[in-house]
C-alpha positions in Angstrom: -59.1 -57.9 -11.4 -58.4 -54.3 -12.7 -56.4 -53.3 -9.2 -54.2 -56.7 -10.1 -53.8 -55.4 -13.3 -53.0 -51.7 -12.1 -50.3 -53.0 -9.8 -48.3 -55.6 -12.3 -48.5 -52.4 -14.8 -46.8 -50.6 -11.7 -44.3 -53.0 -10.9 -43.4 -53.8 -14.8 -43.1 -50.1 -15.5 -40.8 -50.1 -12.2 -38.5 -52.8 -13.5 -38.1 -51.4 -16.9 -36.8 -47.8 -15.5 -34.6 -49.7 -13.4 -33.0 -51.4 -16.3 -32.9 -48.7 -18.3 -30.9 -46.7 -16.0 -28.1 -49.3 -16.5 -27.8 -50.4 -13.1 -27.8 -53.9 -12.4 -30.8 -55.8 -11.0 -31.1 -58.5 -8.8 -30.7 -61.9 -9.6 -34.7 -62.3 -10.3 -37.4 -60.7 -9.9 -40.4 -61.9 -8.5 -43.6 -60.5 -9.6 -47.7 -61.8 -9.7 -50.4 -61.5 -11.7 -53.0 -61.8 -9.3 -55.8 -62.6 -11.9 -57.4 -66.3 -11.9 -54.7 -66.7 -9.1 -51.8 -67.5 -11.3 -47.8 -66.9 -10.6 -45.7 -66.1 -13.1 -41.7 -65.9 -12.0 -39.7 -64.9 -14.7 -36.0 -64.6 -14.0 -34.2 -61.0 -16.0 -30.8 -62.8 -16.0 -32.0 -65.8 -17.7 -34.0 -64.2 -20.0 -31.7 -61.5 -21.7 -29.4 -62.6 -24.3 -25.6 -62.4 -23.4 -25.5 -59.7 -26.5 -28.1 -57.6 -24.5 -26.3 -57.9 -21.0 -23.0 -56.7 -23.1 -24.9 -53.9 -25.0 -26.2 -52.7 -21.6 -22.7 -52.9 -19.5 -21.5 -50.7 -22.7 -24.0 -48.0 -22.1 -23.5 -48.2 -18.6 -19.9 -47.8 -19.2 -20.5 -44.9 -21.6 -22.6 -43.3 -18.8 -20.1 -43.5 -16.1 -17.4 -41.5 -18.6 -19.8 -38.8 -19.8 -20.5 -38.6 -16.2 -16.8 -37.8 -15.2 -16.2 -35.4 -18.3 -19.1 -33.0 -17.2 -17.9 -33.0 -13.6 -14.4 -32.2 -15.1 -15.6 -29.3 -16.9 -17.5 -28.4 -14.3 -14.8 -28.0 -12.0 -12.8 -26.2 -15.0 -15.6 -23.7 -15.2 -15.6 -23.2 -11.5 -12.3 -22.4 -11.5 -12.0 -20.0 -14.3 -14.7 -18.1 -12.8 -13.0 -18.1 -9.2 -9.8 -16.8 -10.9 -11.5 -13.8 -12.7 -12.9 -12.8 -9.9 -9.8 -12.6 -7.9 -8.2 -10.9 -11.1 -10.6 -7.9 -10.8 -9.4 -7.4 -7.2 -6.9 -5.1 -9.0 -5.5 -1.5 -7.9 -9.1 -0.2 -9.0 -10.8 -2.1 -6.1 -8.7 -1.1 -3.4 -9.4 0.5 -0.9 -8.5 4.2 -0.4 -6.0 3.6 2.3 -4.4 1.5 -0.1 -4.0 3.8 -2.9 -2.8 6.2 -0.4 -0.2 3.9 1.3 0.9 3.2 -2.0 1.4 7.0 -3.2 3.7 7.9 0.1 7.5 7.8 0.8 8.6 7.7 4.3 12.6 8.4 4.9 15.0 9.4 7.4 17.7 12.2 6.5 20.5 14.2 8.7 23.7 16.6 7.9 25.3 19.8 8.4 23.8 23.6 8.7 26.1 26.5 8.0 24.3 29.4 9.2 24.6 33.3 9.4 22.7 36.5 10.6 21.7 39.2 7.8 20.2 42.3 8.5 22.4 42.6 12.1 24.0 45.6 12.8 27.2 43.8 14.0 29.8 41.7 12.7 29.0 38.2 12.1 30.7 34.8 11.0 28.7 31.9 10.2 27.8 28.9 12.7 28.3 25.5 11.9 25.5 23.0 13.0 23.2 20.3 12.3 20.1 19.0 11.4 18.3 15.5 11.6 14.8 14.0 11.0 12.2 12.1 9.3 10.5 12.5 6.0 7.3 12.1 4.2 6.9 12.7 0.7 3.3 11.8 -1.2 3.8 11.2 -5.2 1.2 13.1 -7.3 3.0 11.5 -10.1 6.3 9.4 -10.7 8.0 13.1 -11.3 6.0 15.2 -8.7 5.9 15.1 -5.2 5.4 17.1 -2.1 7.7 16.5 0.7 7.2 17.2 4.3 10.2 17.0 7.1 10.3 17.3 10.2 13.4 18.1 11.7 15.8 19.6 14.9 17.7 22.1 13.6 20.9 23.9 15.3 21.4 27.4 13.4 22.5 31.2 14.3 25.6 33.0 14.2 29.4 34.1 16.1 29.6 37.2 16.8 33.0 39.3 15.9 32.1 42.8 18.0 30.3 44.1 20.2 29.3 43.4 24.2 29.1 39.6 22.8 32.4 39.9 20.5 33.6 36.1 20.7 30.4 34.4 21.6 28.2 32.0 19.5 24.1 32.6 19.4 22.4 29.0 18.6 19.3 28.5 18.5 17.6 25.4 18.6 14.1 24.7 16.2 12.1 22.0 15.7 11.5 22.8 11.7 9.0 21.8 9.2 10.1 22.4 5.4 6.7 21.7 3.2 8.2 21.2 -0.1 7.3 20.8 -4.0 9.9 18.5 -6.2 10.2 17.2 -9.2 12.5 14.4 -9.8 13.4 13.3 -13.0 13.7 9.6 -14.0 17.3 9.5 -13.5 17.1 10.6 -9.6 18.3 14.3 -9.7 15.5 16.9 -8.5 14.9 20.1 -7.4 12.8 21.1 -4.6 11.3 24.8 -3.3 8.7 25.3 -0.7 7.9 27.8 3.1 9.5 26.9 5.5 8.1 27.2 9.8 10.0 27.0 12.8 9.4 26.2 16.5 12.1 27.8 18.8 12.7 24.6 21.1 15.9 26.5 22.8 18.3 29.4 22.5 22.2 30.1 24.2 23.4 33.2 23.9 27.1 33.2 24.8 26.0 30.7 27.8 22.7 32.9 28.6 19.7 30.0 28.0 16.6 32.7 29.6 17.2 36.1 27.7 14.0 35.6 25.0 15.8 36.9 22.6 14.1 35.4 19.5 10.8 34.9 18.4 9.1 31.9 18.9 8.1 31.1 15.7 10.2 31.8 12.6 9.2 31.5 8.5 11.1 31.1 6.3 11.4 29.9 2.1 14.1 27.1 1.4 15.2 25.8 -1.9 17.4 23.3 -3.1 18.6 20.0 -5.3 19.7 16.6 -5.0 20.1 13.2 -6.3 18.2 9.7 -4.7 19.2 6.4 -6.1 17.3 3.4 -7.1 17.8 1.8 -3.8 16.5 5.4 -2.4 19.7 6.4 -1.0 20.4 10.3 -1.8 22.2 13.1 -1.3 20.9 17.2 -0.7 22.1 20.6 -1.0 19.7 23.2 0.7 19.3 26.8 1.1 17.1 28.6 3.9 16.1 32.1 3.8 14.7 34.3 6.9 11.6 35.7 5.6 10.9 37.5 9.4 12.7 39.3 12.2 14.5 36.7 14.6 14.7 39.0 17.7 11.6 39.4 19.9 12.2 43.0 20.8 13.2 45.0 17.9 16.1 47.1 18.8 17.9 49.5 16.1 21.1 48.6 17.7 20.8 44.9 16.8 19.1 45.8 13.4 16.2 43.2 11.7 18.6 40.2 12.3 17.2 37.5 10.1 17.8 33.5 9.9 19.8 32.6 6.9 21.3 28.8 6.7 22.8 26.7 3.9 22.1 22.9 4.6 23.8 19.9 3.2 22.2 16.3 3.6 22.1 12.4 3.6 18.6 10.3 3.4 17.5 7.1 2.5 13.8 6.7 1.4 12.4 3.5 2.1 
């Protein structure tokens, strides 16, 4: 008798959490009390009052919508939360690289040299030439920068008297101007910085083997400019010989030193 009892107490317990969840039942329900061997059938449709079966579709209805509005905000939450995060990916995440990418100005430039010999012990006119390379500047600030070039230069000097009277010395550098600027908001700057230089070739008068300068020459070089918005610009350069050009010193030559004035196109992309 008391496990009959324990089960219908189970099984009525189920069938009242089932209906109080809202969902709908079957059409009856079948259930026994197995004391003095007795069936009872009692049908849930039947028995509830068409006011209960409408109070009950109501709450189930109610349900379903607070159901949807918390996923909703869920999904609102979510996404707020995704899109501050990807927000504080900002230029104090980056990576180093980045940050340094970001500081640097790459460019090409090119023009005309007008150089000269000072110091020589002969008569000299100036030479004209050229120069053409690439540029990299990094910005310490929107007004401060340090440019690098790296460039072929064709400088030297004609010579008026002398055994070469008539001839033209060039020679031929690979250069490397490391320069400070500051450039104003409006695009005009001026520049100053040393100045090293690789002999790549000379030509004296048609002579390509003499060794007549030094391999290496230093300079200081100066200058100012304007570059546009669109980071077209415009240069004006002067290069001063800070050594000796001539690998043998001679007193008949005298301390012949590099001395060049440089005018120049670029575009900084």
């Amino acid at each position: 008798m008391g496990r009959s009892l324990k089960k219908t107490d189970n099984r009525c317990f189920f069938i009242l959490l089932y209906s109080a969840s809202g969902l709908t039942l079957p059409a009856s329900v079948m259930f026994s009390f197995s004391d003095a061997k007795l069936t009872r059938t009692f049908d849930l449709n039947e028995s509830a009052s068409p006011q209960a079966a409408l109070k009950k579709s109501q709450t189930k209805k109610e349900f379903m919508k607070k159901l949807v509005l918390m996923l909703v905000v869920l999904v609102l939450v979510s996404a707020k939360g995704f899109s501050q995060t990807a927000t504080k990916t900002t230029p104090e995440n980056e990576s180093f690289g980045k940050k340094i990418m970001n500081k640097l100005e790459f460019g090409i430039t090119a023009g005309g040299n007008y150089s000269n010999f000072t110091g020589a012990n002969f008569a000299t006119d100036p030479l004209p030439g050229f120069h053409a390379g690439l540029t990299v500047s990094y910005k310490f600030t929107d007004n401060f920068l340090v440019s690098e070039e790296f460039l072929y230069s064709l400088q030297g000097a004609k010579v008026k008297d002398g055994a070469l009277a008539g001839q033209e010395i060039k020679l031929s550098y690979a250069s490397v101007p490391i320069l400070f600027k500051y450039r104003t908001n409006s695009g005009f700057y001026v520049e100053a910085g040393p100045q090293a230089s690789f002999k790549v070739k000379e030509d004296l008068g048609g002579i390509t083997d003499s060794k007549f300068a030094k391999k290496i020459d230093f300079a200081m070089a100066g200058g100012l400019g304007y570059q546009s918005k669109m980071g077209l610009g415009i240069g004006a350069r002067y290069v001063y010989g800070l050594q000796k050009v001539q690998e043998t010193p001679s007193p008949i030559l005298g301390d012949i030193k590099n001395n060049s004035i440089q005018a120049s196109i670029f575009y900084v992309f």
